[in-house]
N, C-alpha and C positions, 0 to 999 in steps of 0.2 A: 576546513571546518575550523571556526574559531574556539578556542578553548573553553568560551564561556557556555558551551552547549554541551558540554563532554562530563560524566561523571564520573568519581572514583570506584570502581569495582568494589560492590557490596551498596554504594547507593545509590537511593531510588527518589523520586519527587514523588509526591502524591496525585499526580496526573497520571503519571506511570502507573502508579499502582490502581487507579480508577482501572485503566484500559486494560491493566492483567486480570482485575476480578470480574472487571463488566467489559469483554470484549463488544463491539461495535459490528453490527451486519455480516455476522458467522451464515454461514450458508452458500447455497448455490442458485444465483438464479437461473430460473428455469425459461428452455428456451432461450439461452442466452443468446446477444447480437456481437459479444465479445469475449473472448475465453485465455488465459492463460495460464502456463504452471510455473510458476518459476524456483531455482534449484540455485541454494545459495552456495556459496565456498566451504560453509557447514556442513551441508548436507540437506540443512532444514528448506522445508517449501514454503511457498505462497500461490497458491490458485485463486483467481480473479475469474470472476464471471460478472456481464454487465448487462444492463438494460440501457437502451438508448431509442430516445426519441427526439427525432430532428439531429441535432446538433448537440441536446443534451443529456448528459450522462444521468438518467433518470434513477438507476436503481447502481447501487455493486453489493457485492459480496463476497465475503475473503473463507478460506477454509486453509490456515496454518497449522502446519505439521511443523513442531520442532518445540524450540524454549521456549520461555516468556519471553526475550525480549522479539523475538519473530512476532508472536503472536502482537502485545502491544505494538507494536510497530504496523503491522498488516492491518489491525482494527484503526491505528490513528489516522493512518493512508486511506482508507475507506471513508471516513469522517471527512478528511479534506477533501475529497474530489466529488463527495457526490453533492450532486446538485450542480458544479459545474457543467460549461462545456467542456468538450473533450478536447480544445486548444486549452481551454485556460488547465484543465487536468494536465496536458500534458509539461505543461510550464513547474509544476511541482515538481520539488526536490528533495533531498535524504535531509539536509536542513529544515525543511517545515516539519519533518516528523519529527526530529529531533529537540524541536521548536516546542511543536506542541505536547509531546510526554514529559517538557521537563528536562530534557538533557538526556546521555546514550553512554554508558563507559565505553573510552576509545576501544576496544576490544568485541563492541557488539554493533557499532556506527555501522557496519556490514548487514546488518537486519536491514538498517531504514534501504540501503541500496537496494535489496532482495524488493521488499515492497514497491516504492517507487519505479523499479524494473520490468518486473512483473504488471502493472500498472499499465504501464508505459506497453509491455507486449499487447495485451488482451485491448486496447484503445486499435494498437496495428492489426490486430486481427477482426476487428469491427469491419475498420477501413477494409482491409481484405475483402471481407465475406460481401459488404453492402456495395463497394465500389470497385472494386477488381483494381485496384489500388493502393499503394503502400501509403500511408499515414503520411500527412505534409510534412 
């Protein structure tokens, strides 16, 4: 990660703090065609639930247990991927969230991983459930 992405503990961009008061697509969809929970090195989660139609990622929804920065993080991840497909989803990285909140103090760069992971599982479990197949 380059340094130009990285904050000093204590600050925040105004992006960041958008996504901590107005998180982005809380919830669970219902019926979901892709599900994951993922468990950071924190402790903190991120569960993903997806809608998909065709090839694209038509709905998500995040439900973060933990800090703010999990939760920013989980909502910015939700922003990026939907409306993709779920190759181009899967091509997201800890860099685009970190991109788009404004930067991550090196000490929380571990949130955007958790997101994008979790992500990344609940797309494999789509694949799973619809095609008796592991994600390309």
């Amino acid at each position: 990660m380059s340094k130009d992405h990285e904050l000093a503990p204590g600050q925040v961009d105004e992006k960041f703090m958008d996504h901590a008061q107005f998180p982005r697509n809380l919830g669970v969809v219902p019926q979901p065609s892709g599900y994951a929970n993922g468990i950071g090195q924190c402790g903190d989660s991120v569960e993903v639930t997806l809608a998909v139609d065709g090839d694209l990622l038509k709905d998500i929804r995040v439900a973060p247990h933990g800090c703010v920065y999990t939760v920013v993080c989980a909502s910015a991840m939700s922003e990026l991927a939907k409306g993709r497909t779920l190759d181009e989803a899967l091509t997201l990285e800890p860099e685009d969230i970190t991109r788009t909140v404004g930067g991550l103090p090196e000490d929380h760069l571990h949130c955007a991983r958790l997101a994008i992971n979790t992500l990344g599982e609940a797309i494999a479990d789509h694949y799973q459930k619809h095609t008796g197949k592991a994600a390309p």
